[in-house]
N, C-alpha and C positions, 0 to 999 in steps of 0.2 A: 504493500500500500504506500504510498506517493502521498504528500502531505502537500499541500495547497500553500497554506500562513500556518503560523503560530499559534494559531487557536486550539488545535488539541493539544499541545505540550502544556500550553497555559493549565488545561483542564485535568490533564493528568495530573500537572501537580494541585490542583485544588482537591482532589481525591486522595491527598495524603492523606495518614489518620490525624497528624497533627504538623503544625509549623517547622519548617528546617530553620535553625538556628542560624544567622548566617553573620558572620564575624566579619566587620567592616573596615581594611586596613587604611588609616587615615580616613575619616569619614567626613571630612571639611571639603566635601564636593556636591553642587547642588544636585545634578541629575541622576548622579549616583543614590544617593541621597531621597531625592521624588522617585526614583525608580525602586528601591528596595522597601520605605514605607506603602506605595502600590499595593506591591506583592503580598506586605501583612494586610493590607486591607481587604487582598483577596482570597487571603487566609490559609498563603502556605509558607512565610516568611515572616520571620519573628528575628528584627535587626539588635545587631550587640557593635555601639558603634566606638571605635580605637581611634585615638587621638588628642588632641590639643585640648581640653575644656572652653577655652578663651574663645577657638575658633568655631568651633562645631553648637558651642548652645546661642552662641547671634544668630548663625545660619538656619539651626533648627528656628526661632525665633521668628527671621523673617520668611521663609518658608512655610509658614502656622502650623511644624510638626511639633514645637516643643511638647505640647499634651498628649501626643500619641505615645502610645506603650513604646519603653525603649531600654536597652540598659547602655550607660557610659561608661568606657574603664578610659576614664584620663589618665595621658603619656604627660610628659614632661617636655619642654625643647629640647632638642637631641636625640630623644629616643629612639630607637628603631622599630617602628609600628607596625610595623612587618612582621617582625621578628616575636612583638609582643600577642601579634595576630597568632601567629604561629603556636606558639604556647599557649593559647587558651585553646586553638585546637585539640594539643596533645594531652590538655588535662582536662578533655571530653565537655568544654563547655560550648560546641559550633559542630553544626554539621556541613556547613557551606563557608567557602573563605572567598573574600570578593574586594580586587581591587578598588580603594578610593584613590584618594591625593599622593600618590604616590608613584616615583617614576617606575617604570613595569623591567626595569634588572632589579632596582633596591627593591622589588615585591618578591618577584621569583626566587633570589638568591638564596634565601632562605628556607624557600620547598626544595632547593637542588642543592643543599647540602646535607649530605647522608645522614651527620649526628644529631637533627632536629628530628628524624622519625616521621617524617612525611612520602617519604618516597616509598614507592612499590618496586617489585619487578620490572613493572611496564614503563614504556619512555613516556614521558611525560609531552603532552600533544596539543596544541589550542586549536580545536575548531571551531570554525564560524557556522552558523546556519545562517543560508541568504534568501531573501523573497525577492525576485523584481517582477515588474508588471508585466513583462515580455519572455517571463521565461515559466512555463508552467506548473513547474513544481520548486517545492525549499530545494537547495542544493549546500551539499555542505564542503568546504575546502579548509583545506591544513595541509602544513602546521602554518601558520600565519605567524608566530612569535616566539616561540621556544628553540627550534631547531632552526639554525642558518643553513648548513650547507648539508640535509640530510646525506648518509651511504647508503648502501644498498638495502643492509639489514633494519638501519633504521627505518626507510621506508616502508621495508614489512608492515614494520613496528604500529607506522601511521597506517596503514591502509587495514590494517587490524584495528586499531584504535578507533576510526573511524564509522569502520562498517560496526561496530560493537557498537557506537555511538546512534547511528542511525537506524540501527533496529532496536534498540532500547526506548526507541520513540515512533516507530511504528509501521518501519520499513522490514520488509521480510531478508530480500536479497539484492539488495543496490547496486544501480552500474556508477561503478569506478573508473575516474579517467587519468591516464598519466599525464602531468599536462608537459610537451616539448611544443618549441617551436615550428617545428617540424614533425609528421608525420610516417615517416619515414627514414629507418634507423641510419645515425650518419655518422662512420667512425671517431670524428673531430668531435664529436658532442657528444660527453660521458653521460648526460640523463637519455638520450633515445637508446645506448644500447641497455643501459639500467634499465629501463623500461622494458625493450624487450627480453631482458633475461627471466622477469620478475612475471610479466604475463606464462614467459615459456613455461618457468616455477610453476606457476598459479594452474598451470592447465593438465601439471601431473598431480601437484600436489599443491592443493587449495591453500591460498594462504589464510581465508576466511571466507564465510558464506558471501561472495559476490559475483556479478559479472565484471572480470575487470579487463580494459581494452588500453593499450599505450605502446608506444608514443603516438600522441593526438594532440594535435593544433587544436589552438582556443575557437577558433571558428567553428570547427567541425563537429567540438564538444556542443556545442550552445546552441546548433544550428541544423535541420535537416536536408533545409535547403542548399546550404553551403556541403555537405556531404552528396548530396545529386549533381551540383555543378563541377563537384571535383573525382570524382566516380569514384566515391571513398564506400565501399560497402561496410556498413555498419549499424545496423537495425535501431539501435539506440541513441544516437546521434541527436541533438535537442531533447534528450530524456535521460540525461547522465544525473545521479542525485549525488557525487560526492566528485571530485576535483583533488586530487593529490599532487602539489605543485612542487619542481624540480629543488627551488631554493625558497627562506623566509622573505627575499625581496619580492619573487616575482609571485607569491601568494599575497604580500605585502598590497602591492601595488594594482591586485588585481581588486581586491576588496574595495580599495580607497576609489578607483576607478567605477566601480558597482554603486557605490555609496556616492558619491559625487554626480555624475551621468547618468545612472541608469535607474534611479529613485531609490534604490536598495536598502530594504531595510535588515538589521542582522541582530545576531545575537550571540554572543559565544562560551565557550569555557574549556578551564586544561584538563584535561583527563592524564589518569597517573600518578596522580598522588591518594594519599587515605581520603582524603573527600574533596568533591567536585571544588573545581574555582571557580568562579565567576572574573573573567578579565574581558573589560571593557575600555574603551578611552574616555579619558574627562572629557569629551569634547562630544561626544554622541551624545545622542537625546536620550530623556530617561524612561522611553521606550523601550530601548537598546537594555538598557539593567534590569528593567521588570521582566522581559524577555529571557533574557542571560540569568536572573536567577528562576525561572519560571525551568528551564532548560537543567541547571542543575537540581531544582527539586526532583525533576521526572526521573535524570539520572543518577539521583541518592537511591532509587532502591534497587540499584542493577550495579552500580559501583562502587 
């Protein structure tokens, strides 16, 4: 099943039996902020907000959250709010961590350091879930932040991560696209033959339940029309629901591109650690956060 919008993740998580705790790193961000009180309003996000006192109860203040249910652990200047996020995780007070005011390495560094007890097995992966007006279903693409110049194995990693992501919210067996330049493996370019080793892999031995198709140009993925004019035989062609990008730039840049141009609305989170993230920009609407933690409720009871 193929998801339209946002509207059923929303609903999944309102079918929790109760609120996800969701620990707020540096919470002196307004949208961050309108987007996680939402979420309690809609009654599956229960905010514990990290940071400054000084900063965060004006903003609550002009905002009209100050009376909404809330807990504060005020930091000090200096502190590492991150880091103090971190540690109410590990002493089972959150079940959701979700960037505010804080730059997104001083966020993470603290999930990717082994002795804080957050990491798993699994590599740690940000995907976005995208809607545009022109494209018929959510599509999801990673890693968008975590991973710069994935290998081979790490790719695995994401295209496992991914498809786990995307049936966890409603999808059976998702086509997966390797995204190259080119469609066509071309020795100079280490992601087309990466690509094709990784479908070769994939077609003895599954790396996860998917259709997955690569190397494929962005055109081809997004478009069926552009696959007839180019006599790209490929069934799925404008119906790919997840996006596996070569490098963090060029998933980077495709996002901001979707979201700028193409009306795009998104949402996202890191999978890989003991519980979901919510990692958004201060700069998205708090759309984008009620979404992003709507996204990690659904995915609290399968991660």
């Amino acid at each position: 099943m193929a998801l339209n919008n946002f509207d059923s993740i929303v609903e999944q998580a309102k079918q929790l039996p109760q609120p996800k705790r969701v620990i707020i790193a540096g919470a002196d961000a307004e949208n961050i902020l309108l987007g996680a009180f939402a979420a309690q309003q809609a009654g599956f996000a229960s905010p514990i907000l990290v940071g400054e006192r000084e900063k965060i109860q004006p903003l609550l203040e002009r905002l009209g959250l100050d009376r909404e249910p809330h807990r504060l652990v005020a930091t000090q200047v200096g502190d590492n709010v991150s880091q103090i996020a971190v540690d109410l995780v590990n002493q089972g007070e959150g079940d959701i961590l979700m960037r505010g005011n804080t730059q997104t390495r001083e966020f993470l560094l603290p999930l990717l350091v082994p002795e804080n007890g957050l990491r798993t097995d699994r590599l740690l992966t940000h995907i976005d879930l995208v809607t545009m007006p022109d494209y018929p279903r959510v599509i999801a693409i990673g890693d968008v932040t975590v991973t710069i110049e994935p290998n081979l194995q790490q790719k695995k990693q994401i295209i496992q991560n991914m498809v786990d992501t995307l049936q966890a919210v409603g999808y059976e067996q998702p086509n997966i696209a390797l995204l190259s330049m080119v469609e066509k493996v071309a020795f100079h370019m280490k992601d087309t033959i990466e690509a094709q080793e990784l479908v070769k892999e994939h077609s003895h031995h599954p790396i996860a339940p998917c259709h997955l198709v690569g190397p494929i140009a962005y055109d081809l993925i997004m478009s069926k029309e552009a696959a007839r004019l180019k006599g790209y035989d490929c069934p799925v062609c404008g119906e790919f629901d997840g996006i596996v990008v070569p490098s963090l730039l060029a998933g980077n840049l495709v996002v901001k591109c979707w979201q700028m141009h193409a009306h795009a609305q998104t949402c996202g989170v890191v999978i890989g650690a003991k519980v979901p993230v919510a990692l958004t920009s201060r700069s998205d609407a708090k759309e984008v956060s009620f979404h992003s933690l709507a996204f990690c409720a659904a995915l609290g009871q399968r991660f």
